[in-house]
GUSE-170549 format. One record per residue (C-alpha): chain; x, y, z; residue in three letters. Coordinates in pm, 1 decimal, padded with zeros to 6 digits, always signed. Example, Ala and Ser with C-alpha at 12.3 -4.5 7.8 and 13.67 -1.06 7.14 Angstrom:
BEGIN
<chaine->A, c1->+01230.0, c2->-00450.0, c3->+00780.0, residu->Ala>
<chaine->A, c1->+01367.0, c2->-00106.0, c3->+00714.0, residu->Ser>
This chain:
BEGIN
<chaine->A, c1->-12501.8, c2->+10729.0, c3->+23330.8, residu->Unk>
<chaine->A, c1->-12101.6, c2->+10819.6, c3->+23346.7, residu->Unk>
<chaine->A, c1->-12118.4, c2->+10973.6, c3->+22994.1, residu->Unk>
<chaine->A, c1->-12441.9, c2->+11186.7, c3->+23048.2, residu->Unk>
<chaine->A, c1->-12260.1, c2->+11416.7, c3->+23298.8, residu->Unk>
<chaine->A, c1->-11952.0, c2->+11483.5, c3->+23042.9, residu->Unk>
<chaine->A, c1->-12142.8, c2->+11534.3, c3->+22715.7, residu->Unk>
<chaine->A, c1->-12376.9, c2->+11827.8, c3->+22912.3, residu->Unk>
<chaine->A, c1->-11993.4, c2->+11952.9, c3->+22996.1, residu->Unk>
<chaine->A, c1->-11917.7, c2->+11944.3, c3->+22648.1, residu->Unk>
<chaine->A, c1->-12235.6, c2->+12109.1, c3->+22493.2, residu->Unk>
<chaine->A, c1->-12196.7, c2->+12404.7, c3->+22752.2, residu->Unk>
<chaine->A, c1->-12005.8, c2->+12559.2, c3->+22554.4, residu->Unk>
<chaine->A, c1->-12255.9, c2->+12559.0, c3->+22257.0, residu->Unk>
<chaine->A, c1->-12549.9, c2->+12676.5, c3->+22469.3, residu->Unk>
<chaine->A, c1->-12333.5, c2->+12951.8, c3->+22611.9, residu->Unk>
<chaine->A, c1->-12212.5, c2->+13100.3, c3->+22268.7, residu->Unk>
<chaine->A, c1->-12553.4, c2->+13176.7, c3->+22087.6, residu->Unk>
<chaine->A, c1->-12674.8, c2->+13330.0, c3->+22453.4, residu->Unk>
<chaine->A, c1->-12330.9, c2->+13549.2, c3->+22433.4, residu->Unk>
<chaine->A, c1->-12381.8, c2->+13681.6, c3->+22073.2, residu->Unk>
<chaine->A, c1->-12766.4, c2->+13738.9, c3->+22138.1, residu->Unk>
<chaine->A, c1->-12647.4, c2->+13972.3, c3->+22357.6, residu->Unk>
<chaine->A, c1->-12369.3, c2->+14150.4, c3->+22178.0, residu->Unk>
<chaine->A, c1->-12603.4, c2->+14165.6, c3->+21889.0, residu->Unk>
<chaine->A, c1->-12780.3, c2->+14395.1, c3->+22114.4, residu->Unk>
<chaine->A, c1->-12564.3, c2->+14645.4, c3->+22156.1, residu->Unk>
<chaine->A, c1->-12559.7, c2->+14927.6, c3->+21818.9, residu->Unk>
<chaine->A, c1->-12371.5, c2->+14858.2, c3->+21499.1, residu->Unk>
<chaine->A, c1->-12167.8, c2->+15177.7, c3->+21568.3, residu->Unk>
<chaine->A, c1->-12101.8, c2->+15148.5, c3->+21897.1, residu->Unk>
<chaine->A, c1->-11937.8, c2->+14807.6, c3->+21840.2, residu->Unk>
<chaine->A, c1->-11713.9, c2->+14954.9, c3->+21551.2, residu->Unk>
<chaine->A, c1->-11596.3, c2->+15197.8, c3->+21763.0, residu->Unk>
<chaine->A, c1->-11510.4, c2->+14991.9, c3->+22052.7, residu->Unk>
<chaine->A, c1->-11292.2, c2->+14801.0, c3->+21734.3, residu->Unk>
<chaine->A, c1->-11139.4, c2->+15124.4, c3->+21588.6, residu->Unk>
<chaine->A, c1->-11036.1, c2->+15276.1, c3->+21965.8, residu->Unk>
<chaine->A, c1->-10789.9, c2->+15063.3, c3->+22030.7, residu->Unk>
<chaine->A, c1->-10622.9, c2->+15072.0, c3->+21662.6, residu->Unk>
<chaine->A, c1->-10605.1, c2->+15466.9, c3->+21670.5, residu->Unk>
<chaine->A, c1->-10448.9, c2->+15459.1, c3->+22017.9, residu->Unk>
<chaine->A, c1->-10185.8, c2->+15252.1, c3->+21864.0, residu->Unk>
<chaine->A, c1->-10126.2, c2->+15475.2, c3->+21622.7, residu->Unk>
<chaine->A, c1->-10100.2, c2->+15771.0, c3->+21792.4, residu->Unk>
<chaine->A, c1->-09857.3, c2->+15583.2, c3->+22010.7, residu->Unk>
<chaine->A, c1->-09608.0, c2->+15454.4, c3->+21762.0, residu->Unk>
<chaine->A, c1->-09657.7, c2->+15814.3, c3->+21636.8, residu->Unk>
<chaine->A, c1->-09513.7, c2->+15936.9, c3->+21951.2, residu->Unk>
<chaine->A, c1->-09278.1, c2->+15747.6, c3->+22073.2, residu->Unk>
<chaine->A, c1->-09144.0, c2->+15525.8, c3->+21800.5, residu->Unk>
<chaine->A, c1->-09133.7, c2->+15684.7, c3->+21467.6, residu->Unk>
<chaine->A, c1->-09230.2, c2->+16047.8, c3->+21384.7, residu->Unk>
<chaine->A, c1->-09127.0, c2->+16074.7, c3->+21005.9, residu->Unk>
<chaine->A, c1->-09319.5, c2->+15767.4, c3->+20824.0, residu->Unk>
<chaine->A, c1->-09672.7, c2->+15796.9, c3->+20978.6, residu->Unk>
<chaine->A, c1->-09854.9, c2->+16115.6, c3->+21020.8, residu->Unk>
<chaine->A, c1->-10072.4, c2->+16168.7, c3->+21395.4, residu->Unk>
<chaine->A, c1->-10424.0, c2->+16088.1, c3->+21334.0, residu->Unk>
<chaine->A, c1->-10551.2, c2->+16417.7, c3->+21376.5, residu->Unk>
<chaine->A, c1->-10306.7, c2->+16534.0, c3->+21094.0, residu->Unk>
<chaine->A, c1->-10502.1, c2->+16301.2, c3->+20861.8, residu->Unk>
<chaine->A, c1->-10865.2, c2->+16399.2, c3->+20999.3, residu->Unk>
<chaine->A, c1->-10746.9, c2->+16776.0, c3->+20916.4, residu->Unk>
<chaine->A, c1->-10625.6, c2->+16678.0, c3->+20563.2, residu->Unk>
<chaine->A, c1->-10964.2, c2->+16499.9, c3->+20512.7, residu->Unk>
<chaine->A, c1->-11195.4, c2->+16759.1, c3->+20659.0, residu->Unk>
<chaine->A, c1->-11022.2, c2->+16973.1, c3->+20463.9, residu->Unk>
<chaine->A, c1->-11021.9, c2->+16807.6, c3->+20137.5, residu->Unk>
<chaine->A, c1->-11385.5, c2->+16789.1, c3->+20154.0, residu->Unk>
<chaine->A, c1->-11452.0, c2->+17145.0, c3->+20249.9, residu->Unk>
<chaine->A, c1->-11249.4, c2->+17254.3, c3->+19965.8, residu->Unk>
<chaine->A, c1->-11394.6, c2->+17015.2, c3->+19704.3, residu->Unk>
<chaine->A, c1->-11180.2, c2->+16777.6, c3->+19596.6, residu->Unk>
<chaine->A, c1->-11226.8, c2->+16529.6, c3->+19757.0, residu->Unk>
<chaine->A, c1->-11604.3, c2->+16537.0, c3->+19722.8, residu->Unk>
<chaine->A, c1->-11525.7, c2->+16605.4, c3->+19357.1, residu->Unk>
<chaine->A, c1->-11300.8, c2->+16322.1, c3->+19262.9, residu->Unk>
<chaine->A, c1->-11530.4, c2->+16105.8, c3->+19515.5, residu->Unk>
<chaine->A, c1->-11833.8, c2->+16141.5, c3->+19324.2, residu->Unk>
<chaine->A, c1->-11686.6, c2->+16140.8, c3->+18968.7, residu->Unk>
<chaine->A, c1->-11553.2, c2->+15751.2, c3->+19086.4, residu->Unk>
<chaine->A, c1->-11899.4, c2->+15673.7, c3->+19187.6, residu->Unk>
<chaine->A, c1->-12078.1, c2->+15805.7, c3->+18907.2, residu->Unk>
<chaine->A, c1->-11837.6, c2->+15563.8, c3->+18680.8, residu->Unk>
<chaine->A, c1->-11914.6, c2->+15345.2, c3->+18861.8, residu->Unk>
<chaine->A, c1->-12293.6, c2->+15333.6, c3->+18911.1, residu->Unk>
<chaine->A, c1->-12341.8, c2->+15360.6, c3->+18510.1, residu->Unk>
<chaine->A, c1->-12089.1, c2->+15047.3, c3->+18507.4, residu->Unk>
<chaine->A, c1->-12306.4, c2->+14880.3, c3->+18721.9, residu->Unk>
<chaine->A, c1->-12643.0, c2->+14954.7, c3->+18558.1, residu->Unk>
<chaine->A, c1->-12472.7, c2->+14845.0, c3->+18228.8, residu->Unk>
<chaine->A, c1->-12337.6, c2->+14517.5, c3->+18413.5, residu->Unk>
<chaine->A, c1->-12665.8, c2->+14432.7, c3->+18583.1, residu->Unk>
<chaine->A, c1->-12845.4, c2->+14425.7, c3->+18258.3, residu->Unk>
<chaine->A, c1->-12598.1, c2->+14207.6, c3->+18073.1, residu->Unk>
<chaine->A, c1->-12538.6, c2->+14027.0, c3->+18347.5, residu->Unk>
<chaine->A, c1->-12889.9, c2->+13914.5, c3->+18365.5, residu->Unk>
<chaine->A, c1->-12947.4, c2->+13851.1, c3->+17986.6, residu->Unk>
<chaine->A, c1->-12667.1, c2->+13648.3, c3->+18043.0, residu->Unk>
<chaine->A, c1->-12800.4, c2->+13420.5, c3->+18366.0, residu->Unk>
<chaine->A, c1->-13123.2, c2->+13445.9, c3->+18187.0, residu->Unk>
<chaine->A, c1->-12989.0, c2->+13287.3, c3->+17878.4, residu->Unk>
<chaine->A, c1->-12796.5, c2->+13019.3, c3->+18102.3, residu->Unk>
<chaine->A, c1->-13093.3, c2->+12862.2, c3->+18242.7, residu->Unk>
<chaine->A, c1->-13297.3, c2->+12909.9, c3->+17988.4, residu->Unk>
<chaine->A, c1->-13055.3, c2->+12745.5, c3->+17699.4, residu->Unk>
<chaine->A, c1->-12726.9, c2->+12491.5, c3->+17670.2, residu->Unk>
<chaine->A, c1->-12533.4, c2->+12707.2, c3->+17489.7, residu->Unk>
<chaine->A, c1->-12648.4, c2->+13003.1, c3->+17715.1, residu->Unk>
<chaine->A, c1->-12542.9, c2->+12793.3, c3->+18056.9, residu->Unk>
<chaine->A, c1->-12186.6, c2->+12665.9, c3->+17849.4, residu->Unk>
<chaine->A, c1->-12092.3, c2->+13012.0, c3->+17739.3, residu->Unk>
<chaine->A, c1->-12105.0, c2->+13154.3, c3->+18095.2, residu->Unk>
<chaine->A, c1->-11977.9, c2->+12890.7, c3->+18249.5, residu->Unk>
<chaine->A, c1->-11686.8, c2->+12949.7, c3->+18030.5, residu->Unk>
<chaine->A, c1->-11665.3, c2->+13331.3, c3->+18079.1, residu->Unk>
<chaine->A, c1->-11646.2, c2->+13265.7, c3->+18410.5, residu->Unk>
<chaine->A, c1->-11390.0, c2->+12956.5, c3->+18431.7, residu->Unk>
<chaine->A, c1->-11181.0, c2->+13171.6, c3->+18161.3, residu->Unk>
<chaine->A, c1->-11228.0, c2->+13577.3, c3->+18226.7, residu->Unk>
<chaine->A, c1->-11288.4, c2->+13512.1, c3->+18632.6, residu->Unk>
<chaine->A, c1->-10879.0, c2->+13487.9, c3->+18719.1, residu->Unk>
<chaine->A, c1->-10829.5, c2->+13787.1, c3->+18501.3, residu->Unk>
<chaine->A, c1->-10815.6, c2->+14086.8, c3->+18680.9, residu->Unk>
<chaine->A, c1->-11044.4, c2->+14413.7, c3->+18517.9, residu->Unk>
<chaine->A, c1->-10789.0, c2->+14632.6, c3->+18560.5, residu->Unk>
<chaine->A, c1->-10564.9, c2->+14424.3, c3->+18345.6, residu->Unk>
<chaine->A, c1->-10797.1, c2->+14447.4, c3->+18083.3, residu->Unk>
<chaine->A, c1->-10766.9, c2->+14858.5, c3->+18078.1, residu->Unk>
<chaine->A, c1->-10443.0, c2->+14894.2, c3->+17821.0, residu->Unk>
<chaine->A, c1->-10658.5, c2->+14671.5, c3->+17548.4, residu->Unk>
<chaine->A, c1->-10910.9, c2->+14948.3, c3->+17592.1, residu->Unk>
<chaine->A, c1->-10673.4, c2->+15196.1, c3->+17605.6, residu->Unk>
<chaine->A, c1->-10602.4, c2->+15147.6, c3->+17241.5, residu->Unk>
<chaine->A, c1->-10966.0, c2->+15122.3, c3->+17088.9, residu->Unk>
<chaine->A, c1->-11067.1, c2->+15422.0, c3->+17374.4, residu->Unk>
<chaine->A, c1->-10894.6, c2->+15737.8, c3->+17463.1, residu->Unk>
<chaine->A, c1->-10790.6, c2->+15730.4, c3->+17810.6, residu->Unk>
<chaine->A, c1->-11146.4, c2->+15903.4, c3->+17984.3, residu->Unk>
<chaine->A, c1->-11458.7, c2->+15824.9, c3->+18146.1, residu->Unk>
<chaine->A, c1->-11536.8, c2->+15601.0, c3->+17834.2, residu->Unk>
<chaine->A, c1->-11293.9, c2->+15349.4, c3->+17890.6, residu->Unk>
<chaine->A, c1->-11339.0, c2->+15360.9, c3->+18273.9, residu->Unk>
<chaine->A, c1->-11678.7, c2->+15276.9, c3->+18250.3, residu->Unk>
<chaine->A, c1->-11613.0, c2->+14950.7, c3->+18073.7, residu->Unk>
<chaine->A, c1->-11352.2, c2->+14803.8, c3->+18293.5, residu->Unk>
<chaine->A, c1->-11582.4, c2->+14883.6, c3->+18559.1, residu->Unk>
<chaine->A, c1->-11827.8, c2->+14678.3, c3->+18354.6, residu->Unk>
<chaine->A, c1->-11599.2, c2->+14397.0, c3->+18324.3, residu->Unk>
<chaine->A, c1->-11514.9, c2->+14403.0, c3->+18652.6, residu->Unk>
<chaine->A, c1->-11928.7, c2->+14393.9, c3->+18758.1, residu->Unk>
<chaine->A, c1->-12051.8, c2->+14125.4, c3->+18474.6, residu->Unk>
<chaine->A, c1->-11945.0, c2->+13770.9, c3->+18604.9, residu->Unk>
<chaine->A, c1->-11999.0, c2->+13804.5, c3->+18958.7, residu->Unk>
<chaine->A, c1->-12340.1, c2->+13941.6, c3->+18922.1, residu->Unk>
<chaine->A, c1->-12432.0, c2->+13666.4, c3->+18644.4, residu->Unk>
<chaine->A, c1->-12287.0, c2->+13322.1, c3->+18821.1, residu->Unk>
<chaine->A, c1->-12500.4, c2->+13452.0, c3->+19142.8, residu->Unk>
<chaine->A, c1->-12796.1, c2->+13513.3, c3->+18989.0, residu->Unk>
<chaine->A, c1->-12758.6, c2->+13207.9, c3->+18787.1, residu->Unk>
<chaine->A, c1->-12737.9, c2->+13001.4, c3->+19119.9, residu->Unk>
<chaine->A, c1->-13060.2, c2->+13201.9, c3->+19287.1, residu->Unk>
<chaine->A, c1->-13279.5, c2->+13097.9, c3->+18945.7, residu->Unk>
<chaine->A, c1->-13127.5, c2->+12720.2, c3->+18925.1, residu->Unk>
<chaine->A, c1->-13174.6, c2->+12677.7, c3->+19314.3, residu->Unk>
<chaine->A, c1->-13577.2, c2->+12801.9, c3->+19330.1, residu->Unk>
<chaine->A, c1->-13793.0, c2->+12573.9, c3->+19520.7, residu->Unk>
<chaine->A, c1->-13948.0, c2->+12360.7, c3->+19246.7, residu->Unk>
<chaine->A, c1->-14288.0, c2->+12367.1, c3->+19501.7, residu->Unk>
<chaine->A, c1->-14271.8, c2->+12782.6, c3->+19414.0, residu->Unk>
<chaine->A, c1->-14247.6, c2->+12664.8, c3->+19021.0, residu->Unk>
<chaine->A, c1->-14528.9, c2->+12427.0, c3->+19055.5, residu->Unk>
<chaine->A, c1->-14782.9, c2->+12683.9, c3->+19251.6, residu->Unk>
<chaine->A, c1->-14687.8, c2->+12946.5, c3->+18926.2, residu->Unk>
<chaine->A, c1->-14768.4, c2->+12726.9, c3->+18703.5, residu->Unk>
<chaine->A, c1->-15112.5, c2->+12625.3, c3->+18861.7, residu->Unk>
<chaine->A, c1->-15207.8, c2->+13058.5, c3->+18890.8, residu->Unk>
<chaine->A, c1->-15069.7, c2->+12989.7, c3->+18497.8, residu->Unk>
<chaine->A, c1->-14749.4, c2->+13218.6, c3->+18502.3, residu->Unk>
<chaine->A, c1->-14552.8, c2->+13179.3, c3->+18211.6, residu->Unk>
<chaine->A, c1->-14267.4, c2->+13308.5, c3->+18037.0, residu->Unk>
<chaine->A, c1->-14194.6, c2->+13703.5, c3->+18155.0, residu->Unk>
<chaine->A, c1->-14457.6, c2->+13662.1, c3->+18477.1, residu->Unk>
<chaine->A, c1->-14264.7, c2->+13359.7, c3->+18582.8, residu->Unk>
<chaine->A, c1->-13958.9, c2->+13500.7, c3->+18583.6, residu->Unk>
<chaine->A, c1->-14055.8, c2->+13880.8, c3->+18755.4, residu->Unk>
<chaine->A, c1->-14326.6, c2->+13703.3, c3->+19000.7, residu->Unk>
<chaine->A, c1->-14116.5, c2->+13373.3, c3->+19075.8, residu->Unk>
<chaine->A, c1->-13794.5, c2->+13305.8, c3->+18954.2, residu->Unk>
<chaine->A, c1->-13650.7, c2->+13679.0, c3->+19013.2, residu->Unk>
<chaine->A, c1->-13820.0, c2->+13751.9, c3->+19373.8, residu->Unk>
<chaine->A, c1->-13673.1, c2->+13387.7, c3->+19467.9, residu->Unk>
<chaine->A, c1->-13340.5, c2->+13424.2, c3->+19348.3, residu->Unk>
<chaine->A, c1->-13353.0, c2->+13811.5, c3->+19517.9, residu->Unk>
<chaine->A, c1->-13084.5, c2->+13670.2, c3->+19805.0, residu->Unk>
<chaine->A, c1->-12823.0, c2->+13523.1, c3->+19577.6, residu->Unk>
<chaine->A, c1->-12857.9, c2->+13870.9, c3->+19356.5, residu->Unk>
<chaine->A, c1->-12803.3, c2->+14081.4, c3->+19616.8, residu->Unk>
<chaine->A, c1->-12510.8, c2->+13894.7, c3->+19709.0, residu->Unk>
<chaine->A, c1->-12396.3, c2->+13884.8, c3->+19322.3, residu->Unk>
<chaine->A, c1->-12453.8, c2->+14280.2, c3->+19329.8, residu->Unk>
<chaine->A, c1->-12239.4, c2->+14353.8, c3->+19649.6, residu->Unk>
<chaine->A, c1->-11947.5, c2->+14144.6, c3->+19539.3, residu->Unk>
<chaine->A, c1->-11980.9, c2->+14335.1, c3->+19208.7, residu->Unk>
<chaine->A, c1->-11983.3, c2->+14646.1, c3->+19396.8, residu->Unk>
<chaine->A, c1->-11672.0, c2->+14518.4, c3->+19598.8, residu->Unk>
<chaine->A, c1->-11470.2, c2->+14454.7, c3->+19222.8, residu->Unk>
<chaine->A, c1->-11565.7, c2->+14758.8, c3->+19023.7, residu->Unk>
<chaine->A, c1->-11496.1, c2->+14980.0, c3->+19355.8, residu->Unk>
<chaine->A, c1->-11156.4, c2->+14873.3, c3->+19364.9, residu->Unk>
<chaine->A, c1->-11126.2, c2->+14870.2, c3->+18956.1, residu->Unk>
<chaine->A, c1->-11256.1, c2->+15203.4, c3->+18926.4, residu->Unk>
<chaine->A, c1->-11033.7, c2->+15353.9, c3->+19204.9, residu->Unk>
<chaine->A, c1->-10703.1, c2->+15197.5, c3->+19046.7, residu->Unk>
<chaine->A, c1->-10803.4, c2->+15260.8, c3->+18706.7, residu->Unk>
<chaine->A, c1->-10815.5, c2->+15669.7, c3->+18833.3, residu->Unk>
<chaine->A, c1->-10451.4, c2->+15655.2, c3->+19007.2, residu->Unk>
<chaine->A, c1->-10312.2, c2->+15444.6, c3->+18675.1, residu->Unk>
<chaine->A, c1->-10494.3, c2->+15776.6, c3->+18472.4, residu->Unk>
<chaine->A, c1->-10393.2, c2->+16014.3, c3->+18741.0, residu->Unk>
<chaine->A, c1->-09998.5, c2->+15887.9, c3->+18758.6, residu->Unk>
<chaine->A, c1->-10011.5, c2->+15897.8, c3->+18312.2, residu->Unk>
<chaine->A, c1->-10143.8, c2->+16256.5, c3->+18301.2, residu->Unk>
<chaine->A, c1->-10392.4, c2->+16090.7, c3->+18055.6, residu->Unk>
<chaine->A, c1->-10710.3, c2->+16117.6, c3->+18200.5, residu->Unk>
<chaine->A, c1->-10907.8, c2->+16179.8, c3->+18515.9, residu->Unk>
<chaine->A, c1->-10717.7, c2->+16092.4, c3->+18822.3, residu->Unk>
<chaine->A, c1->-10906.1, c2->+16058.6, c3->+19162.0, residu->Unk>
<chaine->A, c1->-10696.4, c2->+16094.5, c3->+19424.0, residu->Unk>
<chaine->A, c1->-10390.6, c2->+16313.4, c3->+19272.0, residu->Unk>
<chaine->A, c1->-10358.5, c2->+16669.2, c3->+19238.6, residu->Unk>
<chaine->A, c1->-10063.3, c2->+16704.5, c3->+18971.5, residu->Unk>
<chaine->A, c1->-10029.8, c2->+16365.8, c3->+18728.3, residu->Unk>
<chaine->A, c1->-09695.6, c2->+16252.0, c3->+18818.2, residu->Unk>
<chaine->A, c1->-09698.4, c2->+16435.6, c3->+19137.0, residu->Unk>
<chaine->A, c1->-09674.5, c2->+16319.3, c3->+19510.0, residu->Unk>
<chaine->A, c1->-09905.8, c2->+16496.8, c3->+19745.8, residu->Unk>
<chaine->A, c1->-09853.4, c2->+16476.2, c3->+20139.9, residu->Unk>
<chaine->A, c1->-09890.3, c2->+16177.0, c3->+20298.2, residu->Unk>
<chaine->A, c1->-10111.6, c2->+16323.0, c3->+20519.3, residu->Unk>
<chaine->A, c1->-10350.6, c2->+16359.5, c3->+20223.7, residu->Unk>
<chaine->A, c1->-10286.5, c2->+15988.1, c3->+20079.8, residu->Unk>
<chaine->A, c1->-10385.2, c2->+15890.2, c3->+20394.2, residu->Unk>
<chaine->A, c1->-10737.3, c2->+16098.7, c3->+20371.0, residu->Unk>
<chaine->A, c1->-10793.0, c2->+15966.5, c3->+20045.4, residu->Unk>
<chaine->A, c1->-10789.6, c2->+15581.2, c3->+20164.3, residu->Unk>
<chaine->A, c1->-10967.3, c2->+15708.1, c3->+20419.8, residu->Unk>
<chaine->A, c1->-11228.7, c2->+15820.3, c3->+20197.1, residu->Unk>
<chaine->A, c1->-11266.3, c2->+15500.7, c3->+19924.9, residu->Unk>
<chaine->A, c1->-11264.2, c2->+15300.6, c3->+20304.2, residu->Unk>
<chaine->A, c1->-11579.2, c2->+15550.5, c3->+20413.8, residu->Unk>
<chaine->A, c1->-11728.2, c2->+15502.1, c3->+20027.6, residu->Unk>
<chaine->A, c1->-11750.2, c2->+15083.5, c3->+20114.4, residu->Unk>
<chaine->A, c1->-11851.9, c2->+15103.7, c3->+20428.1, residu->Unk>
<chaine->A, c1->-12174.8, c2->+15298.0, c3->+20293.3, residu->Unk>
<chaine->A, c1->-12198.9, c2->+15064.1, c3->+19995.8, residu->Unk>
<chaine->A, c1->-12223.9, c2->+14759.7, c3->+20295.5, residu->Unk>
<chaine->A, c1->-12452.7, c2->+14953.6, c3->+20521.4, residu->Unk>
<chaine->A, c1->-12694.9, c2->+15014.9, c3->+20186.0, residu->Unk>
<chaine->A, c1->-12643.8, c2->+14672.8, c3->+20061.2, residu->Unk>
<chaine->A, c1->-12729.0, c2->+14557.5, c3->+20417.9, residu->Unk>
<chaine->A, c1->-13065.4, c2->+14797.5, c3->+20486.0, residu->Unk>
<chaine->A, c1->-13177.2, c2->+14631.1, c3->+20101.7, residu->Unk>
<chaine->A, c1->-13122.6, c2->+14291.1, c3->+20298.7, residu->Unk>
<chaine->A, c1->-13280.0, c2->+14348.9, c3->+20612.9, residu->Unk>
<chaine->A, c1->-13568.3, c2->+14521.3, c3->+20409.4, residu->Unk>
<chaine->A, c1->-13697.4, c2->+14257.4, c3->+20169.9, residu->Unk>
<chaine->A, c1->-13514.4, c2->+13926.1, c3->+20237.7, residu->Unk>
<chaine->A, c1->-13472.3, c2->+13930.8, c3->+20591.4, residu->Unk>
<chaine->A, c1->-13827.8, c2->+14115.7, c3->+20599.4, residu->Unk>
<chaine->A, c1->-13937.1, c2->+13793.9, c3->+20356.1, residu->Unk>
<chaine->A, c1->-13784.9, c2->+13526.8, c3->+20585.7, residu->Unk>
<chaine->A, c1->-13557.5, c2->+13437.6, c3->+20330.3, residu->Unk>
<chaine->A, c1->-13272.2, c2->+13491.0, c3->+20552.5, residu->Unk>
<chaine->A, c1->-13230.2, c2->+13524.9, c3->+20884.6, residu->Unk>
<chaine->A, c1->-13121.2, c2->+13870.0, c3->+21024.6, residu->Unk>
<chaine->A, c1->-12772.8, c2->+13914.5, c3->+21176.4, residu->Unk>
């Protein structure tokens, strides 16, 4: 009797916390980031102002340097050459990378081989992999493209590999009585199954060659050998105001990817009950 009275104390706590984020969840996406981002650019402005006035430029400096780098173009310009890299990197990525998970479950030596690309290749950054291309390559789109694709490959491949290994045997069974086999077990079953684990492969992927393809541009940009993103003059230094609308920009490019990544979620696996909604 004595212990029912402090074990409802201690699950209080629990009931109270699902109630409080059922509510929050409520209130819009955006509206929630803001309330985040407020505070932060009040700091800023503040340090701005009364602390230090040379390092940091105001916040509204950098909103004029970005407004205006996308009025006059180059932003948008070096914004959408990085993203066209990148989505051919990941179209060629997605299609190895599922020959590859493909291969693993359906073969030994398919399963041991990426297993080992991924125990061996995964520590290795992509980027570190652009002066080998660099000399079969000239420095251009070309050699962009595939350390984007390295970048893209292994994540995409060890989670799709997971999603096929971890299908519900009962779902492999029920195929197999409606006598799917082969290609019509994989797109009907195996691949609609495995759809949460891919999506997750495909956003980290996203997430790797983003930040591959971006450095890849300023190591171009810096050598005055090739197509530099966020630089006006290889070798140069542009404002800091402008650096500043730059980051701003590859920031604005991820959150996008997310929000995309998350409305392909919400419309199919979410939709599917496959996973539950956030």
């Amino acid at each position: 009797m004595n212990s029912a009275k402090p074990k409802r104390d201690q699950d209080a706590p629990r009931e109270i916390l699902p109630i409080f984020r059922l509510r929050s969840a409520r209130i819009p996406m955006t509206i929630r980031y803001a309330a985040l981002l407020a505070p932060l650019l009040v700091f800023w402005q503040a340090y701005v102002t009364f602390v230090d006035q040379t390092l940091l430029p105001r916040p509204l400096e950098v909103a004029v340097a970005f407004w205006d780098g996308w009025i006059s173009g180059r932003l948008a310009s070096a914004t959408w050459t990085a993203i066209g890299v990148l989505a051919t990197a990941m179209l060629i990525g997605t299609l190895l990378a599922a020959f590859l998970a493909v291969f693993a479950i359906r073969t030994r030596v398919g399963d041991d081989s990426l297993s080992l690309l991924a125990v061996a290749l995964g520590p290795i950054p992509a980027i570190a992999v652009l002066p080998l291309l660099l000399v079969f390559f000239d420095a251009g789109t070309d050699a962009l493209i595939l350390v984007a694709v390295c970048a893209v490959v292994l994540p995409i491949a060890t989670n799709l590999r997971a999603g096929l290994l971890g299908v519900n045997p009962t779902l492999l069974l029920a195929g197999q009585n409606l006598g799917l086999r082969g290609w019509s077990m994989l797109s009907q079953v195996l691949l609609p199954a495995a759809l949460p684990h891919a999506i997750y492969g495909l956003r980290i992927g996203w997430a790797r060659g983003w930040r591959t393809v971006i450095a890849a541009g300023l190591v171009f940009g810096i050598a005055g050998s090739g197509p530099g993103f966020f630089t006006d003059d290889a070798g140069g230094f542009l404002p800091v105001p402008d650096l500043f609308a730059g980051l701003l920009t590859v920031a604005f490019a991820g959150i996008l990817a997310e929000a995309t990544f998350g409305l392909l979620e919400r419309r199919t696996v979410v939709r599917w009950g496959m996973k539950s909604g956030p």
